[in-house]
LOLO-926440 format. One record per residue (C-alpha): y, x, z; residue in one letter. Coordinates in steps of 0.2 Angstrom, whole numbers, plus 2048, in hexadecimal, padded with zeros to 3 digits. Example, Ala and Ser with C-alpha at 12.3 -4.5 7.8 and 13.67 -1.06 7.14 Angstrom:
# LOLO-926440
7EA83E827a/7FB844824s/
END
This chain:
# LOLO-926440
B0B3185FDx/AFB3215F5x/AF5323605x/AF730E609x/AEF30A5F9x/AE13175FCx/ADC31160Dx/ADE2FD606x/AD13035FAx/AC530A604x/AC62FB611x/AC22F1604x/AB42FD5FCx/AAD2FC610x/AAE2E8610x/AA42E7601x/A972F3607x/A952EE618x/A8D2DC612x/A8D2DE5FEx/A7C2D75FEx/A7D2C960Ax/A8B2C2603x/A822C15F3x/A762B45FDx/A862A95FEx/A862A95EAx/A712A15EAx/A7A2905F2x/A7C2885DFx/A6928F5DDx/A632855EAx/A5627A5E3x/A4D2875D8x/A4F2935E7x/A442855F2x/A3A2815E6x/A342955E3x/A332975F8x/A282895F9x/A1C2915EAx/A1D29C5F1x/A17296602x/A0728D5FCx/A0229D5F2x/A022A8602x/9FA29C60Ax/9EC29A5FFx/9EB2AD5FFx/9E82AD611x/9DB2A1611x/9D02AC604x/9C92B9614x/9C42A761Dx/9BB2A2610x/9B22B360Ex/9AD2B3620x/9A62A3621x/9982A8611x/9952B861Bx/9922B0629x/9892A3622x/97D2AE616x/97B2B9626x/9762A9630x/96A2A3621x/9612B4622x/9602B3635x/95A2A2636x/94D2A3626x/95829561Bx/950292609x/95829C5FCx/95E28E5F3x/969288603x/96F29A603x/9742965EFx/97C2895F2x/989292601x/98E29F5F5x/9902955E8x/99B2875F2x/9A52975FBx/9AB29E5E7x/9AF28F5E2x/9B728C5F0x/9C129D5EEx/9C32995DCx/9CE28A5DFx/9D92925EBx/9DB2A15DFx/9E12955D2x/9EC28D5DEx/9F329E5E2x/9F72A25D0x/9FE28F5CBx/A0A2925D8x/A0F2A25D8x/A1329F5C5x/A1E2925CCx/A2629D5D9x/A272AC5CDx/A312A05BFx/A3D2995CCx/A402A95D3x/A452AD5C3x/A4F29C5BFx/A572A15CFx/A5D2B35CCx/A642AF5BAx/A6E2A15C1x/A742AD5D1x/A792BB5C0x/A802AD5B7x/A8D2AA5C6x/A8F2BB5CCx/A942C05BAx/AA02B05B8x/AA92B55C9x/AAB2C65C3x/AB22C05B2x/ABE2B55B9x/AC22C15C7x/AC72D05B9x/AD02C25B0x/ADC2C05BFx/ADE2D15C5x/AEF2DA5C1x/AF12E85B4x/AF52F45C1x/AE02F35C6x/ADD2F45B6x/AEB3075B3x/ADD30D5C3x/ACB3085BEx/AC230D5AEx/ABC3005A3x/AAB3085A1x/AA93045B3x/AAF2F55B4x/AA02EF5A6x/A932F75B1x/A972EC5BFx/A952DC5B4x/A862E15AEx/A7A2F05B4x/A802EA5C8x/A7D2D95C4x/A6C2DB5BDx/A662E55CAx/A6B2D85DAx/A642CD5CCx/A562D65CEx/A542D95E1x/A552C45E0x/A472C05D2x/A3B2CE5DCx/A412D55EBx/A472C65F4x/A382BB5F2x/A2C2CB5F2x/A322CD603x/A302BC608x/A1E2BE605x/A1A2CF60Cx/A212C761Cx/A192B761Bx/A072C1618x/A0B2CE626x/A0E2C2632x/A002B462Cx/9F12C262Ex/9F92CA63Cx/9F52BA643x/9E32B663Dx/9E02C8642x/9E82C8655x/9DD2B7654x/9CE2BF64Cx/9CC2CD657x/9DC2D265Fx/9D42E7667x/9D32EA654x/9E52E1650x/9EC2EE65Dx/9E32FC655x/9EF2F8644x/9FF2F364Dx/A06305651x/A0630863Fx/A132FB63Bx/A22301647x/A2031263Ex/A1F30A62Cx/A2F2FE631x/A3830C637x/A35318625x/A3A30961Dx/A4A308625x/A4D31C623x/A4A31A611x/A5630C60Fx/A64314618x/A6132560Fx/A6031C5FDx/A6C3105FCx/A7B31F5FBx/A6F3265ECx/A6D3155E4x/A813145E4x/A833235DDx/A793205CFx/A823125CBx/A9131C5CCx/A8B32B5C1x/A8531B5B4x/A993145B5x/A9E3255AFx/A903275A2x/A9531659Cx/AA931959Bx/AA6328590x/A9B31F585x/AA6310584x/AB531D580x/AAC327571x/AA831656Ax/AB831256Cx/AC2320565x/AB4326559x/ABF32854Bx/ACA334555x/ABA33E55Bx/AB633F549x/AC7344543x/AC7352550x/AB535854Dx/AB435555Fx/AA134D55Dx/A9A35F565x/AA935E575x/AA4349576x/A9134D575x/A9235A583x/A9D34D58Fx/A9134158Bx/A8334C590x/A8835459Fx/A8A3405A5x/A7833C5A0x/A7334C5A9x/A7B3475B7x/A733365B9x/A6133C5B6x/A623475C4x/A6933A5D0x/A5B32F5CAx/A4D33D5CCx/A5533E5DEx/A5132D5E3x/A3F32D5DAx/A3E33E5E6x/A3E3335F5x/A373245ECx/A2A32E5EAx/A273365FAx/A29324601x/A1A31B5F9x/A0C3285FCx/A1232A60Ex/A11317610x/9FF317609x/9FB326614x/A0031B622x/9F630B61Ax/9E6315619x/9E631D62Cx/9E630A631x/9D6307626x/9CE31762Bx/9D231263Dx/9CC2FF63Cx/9BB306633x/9B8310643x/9BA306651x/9B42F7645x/9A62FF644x/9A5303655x/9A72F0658x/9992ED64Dx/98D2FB656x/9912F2665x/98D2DF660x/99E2DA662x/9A42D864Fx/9972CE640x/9982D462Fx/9A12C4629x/9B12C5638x/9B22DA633x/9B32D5621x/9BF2C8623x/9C82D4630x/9C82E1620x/9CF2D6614x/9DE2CF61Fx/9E22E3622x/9E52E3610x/9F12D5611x/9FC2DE621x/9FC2F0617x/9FC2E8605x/A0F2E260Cx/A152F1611x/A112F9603x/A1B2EE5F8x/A292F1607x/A2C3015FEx/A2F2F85EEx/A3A2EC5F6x/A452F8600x/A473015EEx/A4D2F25E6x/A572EB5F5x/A5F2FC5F7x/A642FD5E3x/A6B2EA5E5x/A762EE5F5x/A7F2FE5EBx/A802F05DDx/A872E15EAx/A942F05F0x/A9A2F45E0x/A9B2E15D9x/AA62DB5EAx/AB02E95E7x/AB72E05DAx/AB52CF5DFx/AC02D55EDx/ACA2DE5E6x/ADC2D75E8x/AE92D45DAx/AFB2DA5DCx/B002CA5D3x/AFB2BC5DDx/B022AC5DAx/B0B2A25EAx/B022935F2x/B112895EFx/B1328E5DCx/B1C2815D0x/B1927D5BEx/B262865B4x/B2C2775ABx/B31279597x/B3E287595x/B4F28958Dx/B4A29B58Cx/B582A2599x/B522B45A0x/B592BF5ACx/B562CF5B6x/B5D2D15C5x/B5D2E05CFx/B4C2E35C8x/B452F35CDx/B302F65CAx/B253045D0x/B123085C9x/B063025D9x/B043145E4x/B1431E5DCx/B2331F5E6x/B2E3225D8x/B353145CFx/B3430E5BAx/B423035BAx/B503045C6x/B5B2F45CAx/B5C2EF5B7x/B642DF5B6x/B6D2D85A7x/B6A2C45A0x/B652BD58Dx/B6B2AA58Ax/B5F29F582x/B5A2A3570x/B642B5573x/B592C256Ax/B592D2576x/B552E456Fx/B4C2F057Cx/B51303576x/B4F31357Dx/B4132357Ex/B32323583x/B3031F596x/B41318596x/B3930659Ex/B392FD58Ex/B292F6590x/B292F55A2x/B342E759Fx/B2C2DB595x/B1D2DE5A0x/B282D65AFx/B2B2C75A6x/B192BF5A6x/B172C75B6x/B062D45AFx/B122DF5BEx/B1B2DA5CBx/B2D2E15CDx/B2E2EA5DFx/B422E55E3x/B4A2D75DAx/B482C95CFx/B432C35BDx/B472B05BAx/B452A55ACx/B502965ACx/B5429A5BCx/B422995C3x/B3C2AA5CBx/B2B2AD5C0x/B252B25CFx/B252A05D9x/B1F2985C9x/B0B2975C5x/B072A45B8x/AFD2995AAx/B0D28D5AAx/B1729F5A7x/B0E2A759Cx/B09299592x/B1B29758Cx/B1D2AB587x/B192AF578x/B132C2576x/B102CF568x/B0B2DF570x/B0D2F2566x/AFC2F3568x/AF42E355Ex/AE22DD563x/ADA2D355Dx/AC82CB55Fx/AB92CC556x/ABA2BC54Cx/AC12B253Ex/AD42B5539x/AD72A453Dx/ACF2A4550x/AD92B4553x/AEA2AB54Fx/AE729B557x/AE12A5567x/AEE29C572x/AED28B56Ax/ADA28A565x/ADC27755Fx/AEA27B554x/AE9275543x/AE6280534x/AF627952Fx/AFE28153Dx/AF529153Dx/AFA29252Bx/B0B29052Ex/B0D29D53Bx/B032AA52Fx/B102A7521x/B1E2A952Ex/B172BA533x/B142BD520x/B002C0525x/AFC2B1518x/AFE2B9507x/AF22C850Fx/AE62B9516x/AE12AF508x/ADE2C04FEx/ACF2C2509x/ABE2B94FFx/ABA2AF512x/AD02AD513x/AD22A7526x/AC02A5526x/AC12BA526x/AB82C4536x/AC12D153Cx/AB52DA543x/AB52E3557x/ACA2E555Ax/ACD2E1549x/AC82F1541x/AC52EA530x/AD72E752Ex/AE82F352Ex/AF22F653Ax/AFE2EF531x/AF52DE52Fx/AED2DC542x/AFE2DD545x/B062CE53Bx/AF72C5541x/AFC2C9553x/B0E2C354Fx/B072B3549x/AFB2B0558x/B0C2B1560x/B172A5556x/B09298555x/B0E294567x/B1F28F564x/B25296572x/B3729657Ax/B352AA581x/B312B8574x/B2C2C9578x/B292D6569x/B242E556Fx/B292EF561x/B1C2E2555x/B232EA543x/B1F2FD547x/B0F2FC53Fx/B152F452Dx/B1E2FB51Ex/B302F751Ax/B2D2EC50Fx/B202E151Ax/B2E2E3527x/B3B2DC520x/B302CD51Bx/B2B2CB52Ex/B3C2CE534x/B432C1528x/B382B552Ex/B3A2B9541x/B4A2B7543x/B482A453Ax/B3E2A1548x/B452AC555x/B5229E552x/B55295564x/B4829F56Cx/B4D2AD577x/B442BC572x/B412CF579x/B3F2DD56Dx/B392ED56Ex/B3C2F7560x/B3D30A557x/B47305548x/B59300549x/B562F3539x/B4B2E7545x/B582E4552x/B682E4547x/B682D154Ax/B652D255Dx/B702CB56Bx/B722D9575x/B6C2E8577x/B662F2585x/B62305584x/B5730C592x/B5831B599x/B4C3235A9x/B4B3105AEx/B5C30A5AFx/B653015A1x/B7031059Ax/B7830558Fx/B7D2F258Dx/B862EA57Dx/B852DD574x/B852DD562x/B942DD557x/B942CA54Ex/
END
């Protein structure tokens, strides 16, 4: 089974790579207007670039011709002044439009982040807690953000970058091969051999730009971690042990990023190298040319200048293949997770679950973790009747939980069935599901906000009546309006500025605010005192009235009222009785 999921992985890993970045070109379809407005900048303002060298040629030519033929110096004036301005217009035409293609190259990449980041969003929304048990979180955020903004980046630059560098090679290529194509053959060896480092490079790097990415993942998870858990790192005196991790990680992604400036920079100069052998052998047999009477002054200079366009390009190929390489390693890691697929995947043919009566039954149910052969729950069946309060007990590992997370289906039992009212959750669509099960896990969490936006998380245009009420049923008010802002109150990041205690009862009203007709507590008193308890309990089983509930629980006192009880033991129900009346 590890083996299977291992090898699915890595198809999927090899999907992605093979055409990360050109699938990313499929996301620039909703950016196709600003895309076509920044090509077609960028159009006019190479092609004003090209006509500069023209322009030159014909004042050399006709200040040569002037001397030559005796012209008044005032004529002669009256050329170069005619020529610059002449350059002048199309240097601001130039600069108007590539301010345009820049700012829609721009426009373009934002929108393209903007999409890529929604898709991974929704994408981790959807994905099933078992992707979650195998990927780090720290990871996961780098993908959303540092990948992103680097194909961002490749798209705002690179893409239209190389656009140009092609459209310049290729235009003075041709006015060169036109111009004088013996000295055009003179250059064209040196571009095969340019092409070809180019392509080295990119193949040797892109592995390195991935593994930086990777090295910046782990750097990111343990810092994500420590913030996390500072107050344990604190309580430990482990600031020295958490300092060194953190270290070691830095270290580690410096020298994967001195390795790619290693090539980068044996690249660059080599390229140059290359760049100025082609001037040092246009100079020669130009000047050959010249010697010979073959080649003016004006046609050399102009043949000069267009050189500059067809080794200025390649230079800024290095550049390009940097950035094109760091956004394929991106465009990998992204579609990694974009294709990532969800063990809980909701049928083509999925119904609305209609309102329920609250009837739930396991059947045969027997769950194992994704990759591990041996199983958590093992045929568990058993049945609670509408408005039947069921109590989960048993140690640690027994299963406990394992249940309640079958029942909104965050896993997928391997053998069986879990139904409600009949309907297996698994041929019903998951919203309809879930939207009718209310849930307070042990861990509460809350977002950072007000008190009131946390409880009315599920029903956001619920009244403050409403919200109100279901605070006083989870005895959270009394504590509420004690607060200067009352429901008004931030809680800061997870809810830190509150007790454990008081997340808790918040949690518990988030969950009662839905009125739903399922229940699942997942032992939601452990973090209160006795007292707070017992007012919570009271007020739970008022409204655990009619409603079929699942408990999880430590203490005997918050079941004593349950329907049945199940005791769990190694993933089997070890134990099934109902309460005594």
């Amino acid at each position: 089974m590890q083996a299977q999921v291992a090898s699915k992985r890595s198809e999927r890993q090899e999907r992605a790579s093979g055409g990360g970045l050109g699938r990313v070109f499929a996301y620039l379809a909703n950016q196709r207007r600003s895309l076509s407005i920044a090509i077609g900048a960028l159009l006019i303002a190479t092609v004003a670039q090209l006509a500069v060298p023209q322009i030159v040629q014909t004042m050399i030519d006709a200040v040569t011709d002037s001397f030559e033929n005796g012209a008044d110096s005032g004529a002669l004036e009256q050329v170069v002044i005619n020529a610059a301005l002449l350059i002048l217009v199309f240097a601001a035409l130039r600069g108007i439009f590539s301010f345009i293609q820049v700012f829609m190259a721009e426009t373009t990449s934002q929108g393209l982040a903007f999409d890529l980041r929604n898709a991974l969003f929704t994408r981790l929304q959807r994905l099933s807690f078992s992707y979650y048990d195998q990927n780090q979180t720290g990871q996961l955020m780098i993908r959303a953000t540092d990948d992103v903004e680097r194909v961002r980046t490749f798209m705002a630059q690179g893409l239209l970058l190389a656009l140009q560098s092609l459209l310049l090679l290729v235009g003075a290529l041709a006015v060169l091969a036109f111009t004088n194509w013996q000295l055009t053959l003179v250059v064209l060896p040196l571009l095969p051999i340019a092409l070809v480092l180019f392509m080295v490079f990119g193949r040797i790097s892109q592995p390195l730009f991935a593994e930086v990415q990777q090295r910046l993942s782990k750097l990111n998870t343990i810092l994500q971690e420590n913030m996390a858990g500072l107050k344990v790192v604190r309580a430990f005196a482990r600031e020295p042990y958490e300092f060194q991790r953190f270290d070691v990680a830095a270290t580690s992604l410096m020298d994967q990023q001195i390795k790619v400036n290693q090539i980068l920079s044996f690249l660059f100069p080599l390229i140059f190298l290359i760049a100025q052998l082609g001037q040092a052998a246009i100079l020669y047999f130009g000047g050959v040319q010249i010697l010979n009477g073959t080649l003016d002054l004006g046609e050399y200079q102009k043949f000069s200048l267009y050189l500059v366009y067809v080794f200025f390009p390649l230079g800024q190929l290095g550049f390009i293949i940097a950035l094109m390489a760091q956004a394929s390693a991106s465009a990998s890691r992204i579609f990694e997770v974009l294709d990532a697929q969800s063990d809980i995947v909701e049928k083509p043919d999925a119904t609305t679950l209609p309102q329920i009566a609250g009837r739930l039954s396991f059947e045969n149910v027997t769950f194992r973790y994704p990759g591990s052969n041996d199983p958590v729950l093992c045929e568990v069946s058993f049945t609670a009747e509408p408005g039947q309060t069921v109590a989960l007990l048993g140690a640690t590992g027994s299963g406990k939980s394992t249940i309640i997370n079958l029942i909104p289906r965050f896993y997928e039992a391997a053998e069986g069935a879990v139904k409600i009212d009949g309907y297996d959750v698994r041929t019903v669509t998951i919203d309809s599901l879930r939207e009718q099960i209310g849930i307070v896990l042990q861990e509460s969490n809350l977002f950072s906000g007000t008190i009131r936006a946390n409880i009315a998380f599920g029903r956001p245009e619920a009244s403050d009546a409403d919200v109100q009420a279901a605070a006083h049923a989870a005895a959270a008010h009394e504590f509420i309006v004690g607060f200067p802002d009352g429901y008004n109150t931030r809680v800061g990041e997870r809810g830190v500025t509150l007790s454990g205690g008081q997340k808790q009862r918040i949690a518990i009203a988030r969950a009662l605010l839905l009125n739903p007709r399922l229940l699942i507590l997942d032992d939601s008193t452990s973090s209160v005192d006795m007292l707070t308890e017992a007012k919570i309990q009271q007020a739970l089983d008022r409204l655990m009235e009619g409603r079929t509930s699942v408990v999880i629980a430590q203490r005997i006192s918050t079941v004593r009222n349950a329907g049945l009880i199940l005791v769990l033991e190694r993933g089997k129900i070890a134990r099934a009785a109902p309460t005594p009346s």
